[in-house]
Structures are given as C-alpha cells and as structure tokens.
C-alpha positions as CSV (number, residue, x, y, z in Angstrom):
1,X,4.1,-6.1,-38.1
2,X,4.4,-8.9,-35.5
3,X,1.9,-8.6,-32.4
4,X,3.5,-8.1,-28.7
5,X,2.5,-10.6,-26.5
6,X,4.2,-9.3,-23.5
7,X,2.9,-9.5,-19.7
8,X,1.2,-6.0,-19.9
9,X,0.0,-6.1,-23.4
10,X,-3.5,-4.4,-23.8
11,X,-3.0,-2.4,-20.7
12,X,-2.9,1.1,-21.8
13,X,-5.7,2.4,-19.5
14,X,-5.4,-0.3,-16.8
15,X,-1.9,0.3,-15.9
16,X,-1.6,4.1,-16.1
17,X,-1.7,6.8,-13.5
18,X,-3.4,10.1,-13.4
19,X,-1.1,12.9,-14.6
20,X,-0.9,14.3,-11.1
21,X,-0.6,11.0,-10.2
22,X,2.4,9.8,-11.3
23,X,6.1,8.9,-10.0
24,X,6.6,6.3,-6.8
25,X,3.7,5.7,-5.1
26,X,3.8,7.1,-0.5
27,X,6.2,4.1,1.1
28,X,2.9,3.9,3.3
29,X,1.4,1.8,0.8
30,X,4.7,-0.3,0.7
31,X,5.1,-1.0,5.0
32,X,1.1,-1.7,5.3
33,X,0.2,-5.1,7.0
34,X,-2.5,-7.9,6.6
35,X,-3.8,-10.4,9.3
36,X,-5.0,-13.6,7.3
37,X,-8.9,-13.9,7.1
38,X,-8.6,-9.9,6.1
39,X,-10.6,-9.1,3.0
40,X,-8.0,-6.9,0.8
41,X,-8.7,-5.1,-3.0
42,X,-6.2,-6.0,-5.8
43,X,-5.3,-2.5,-7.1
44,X,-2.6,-2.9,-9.6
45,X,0.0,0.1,-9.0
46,X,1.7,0.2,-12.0
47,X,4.9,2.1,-10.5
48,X,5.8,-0.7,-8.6
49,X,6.9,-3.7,-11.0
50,X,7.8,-6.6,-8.2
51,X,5.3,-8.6,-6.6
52,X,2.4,-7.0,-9.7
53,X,-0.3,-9.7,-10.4
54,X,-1.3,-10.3,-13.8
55,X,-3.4,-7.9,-15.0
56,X,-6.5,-9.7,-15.4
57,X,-6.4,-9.9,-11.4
58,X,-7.0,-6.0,-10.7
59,X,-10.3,-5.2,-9.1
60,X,-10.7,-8.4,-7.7
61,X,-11.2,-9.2,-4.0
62,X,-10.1,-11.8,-1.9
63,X,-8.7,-12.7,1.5
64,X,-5.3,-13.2,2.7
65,X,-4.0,-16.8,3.8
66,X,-0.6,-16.3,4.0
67,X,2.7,-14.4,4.2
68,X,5.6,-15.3,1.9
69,X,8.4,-13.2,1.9
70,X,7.5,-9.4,1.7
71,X,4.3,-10.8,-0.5
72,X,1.0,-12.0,0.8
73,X,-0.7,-14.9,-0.4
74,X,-4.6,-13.7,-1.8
75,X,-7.0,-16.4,-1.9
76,X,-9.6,-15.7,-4.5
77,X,-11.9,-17.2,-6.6
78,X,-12.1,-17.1,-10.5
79,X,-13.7,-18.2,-13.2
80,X,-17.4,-18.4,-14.7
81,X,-20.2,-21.1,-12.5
82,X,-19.3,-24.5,-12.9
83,X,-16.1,-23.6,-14.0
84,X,-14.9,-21.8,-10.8
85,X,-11.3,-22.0,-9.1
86,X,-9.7,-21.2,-6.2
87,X,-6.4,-19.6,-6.8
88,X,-3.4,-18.6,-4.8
89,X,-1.6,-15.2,-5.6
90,X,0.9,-14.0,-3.9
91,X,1.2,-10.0,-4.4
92,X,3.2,-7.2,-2.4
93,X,1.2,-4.8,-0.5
94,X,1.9,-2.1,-2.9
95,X,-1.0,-3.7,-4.9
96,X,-3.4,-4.7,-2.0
97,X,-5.8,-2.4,0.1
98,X,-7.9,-3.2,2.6
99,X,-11.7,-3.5,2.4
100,X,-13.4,-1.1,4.2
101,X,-16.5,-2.7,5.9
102,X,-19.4,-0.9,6.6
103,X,-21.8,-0.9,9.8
104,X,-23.8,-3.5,10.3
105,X,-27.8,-1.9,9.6
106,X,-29.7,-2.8,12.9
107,X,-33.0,-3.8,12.2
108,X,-35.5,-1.7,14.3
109,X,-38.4,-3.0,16.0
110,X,-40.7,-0.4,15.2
111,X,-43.4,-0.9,12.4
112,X,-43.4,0.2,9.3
113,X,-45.7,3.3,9.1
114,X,-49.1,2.7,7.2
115,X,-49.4,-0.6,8.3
C-alpha cells in the first residue's frame, strides 16, 4: 500500500482531543491578543484547521514580532547547536497561549543557618 505523506501524517496522539474534550474549542481562545516581545506557547488545537503550524512546531516557545492579518508572527528558534535558525511563523491565536511568568525569588539577606 502506498505511504500518506500528508501535512498531519504521524499525528495520531499529537493532534487529538480528550474525549470530553472535543468539538470547537471557547471563541475566547480565538479573540485573545498578543503585544510583541510577549513570550507565547505553541499549542496545536487540532479543531481549528486555519492559521495550524506544522506539527513539529507544537510545544515550542517563542515571542511574538508581528501581527499579519488575524495571525501573529512567532519568532523562534530551531534546530540542533551549530545548526540553529531563527524562523518566522505566523499562527492564529487559536494555537498560541501565553506564558505564565512566575515571581521573581528575592534573595534574602539573612544567612544560611549552620553557618
């Protein structure tokens, strides 16, 4: 039998919802905003077809340079070392989500104890 080589071949797991999960994803997701600099996830939503990276994108992190259209443009970096890239995506916010930063730790100015 011939092989598929289609845009989401091998993606069984990668692009499928949770049971519960499943149908359109909240328009939320869809109406959401970035301010370039913003660190953003690429989560894949695989109800959504336009504006979908490829699949070897999802889980990545990067930061946003740019609006085109509805899409942003998601700078990130790819590849192994010496063989790094900079790449431009440009994705619809139903596959982006912001990166939560945490607190910044304060460094006390007590001593350690035992010291």
């Amino acid at each position: 039998m011939a092989r598929s080589h289609g845009e989401r071949k091998r993606t069984r797991k990668k692009l499928s919802k949770p049971k519960r999960a499943r149908g359109l994803s909240p328009i939320s997701k869809a109406i959401q905003q970035f301010e370039p600099g913003e660190s953003v996830h690429i989560r894949i939503d695989p109800s959504v077809h336009k504006g979908m990276p490829h699949q070897r994108f999802h889980g990545m992190t990067g930061k946003v340079i740019g609006e085109r259209g509805r899409a942003f443009i998601v700078e990130i970096s790819d590849g192994k070392r010496k063989r790094k890239k900079v790449k431009e995506l440009f994705i619809r916010a139903e596959h982006l989500s912001p990166q939560i930063q945490s607190p910044p730790i304060i460094a006390s100015s007590q001593q350690p104890i035992g010291r």
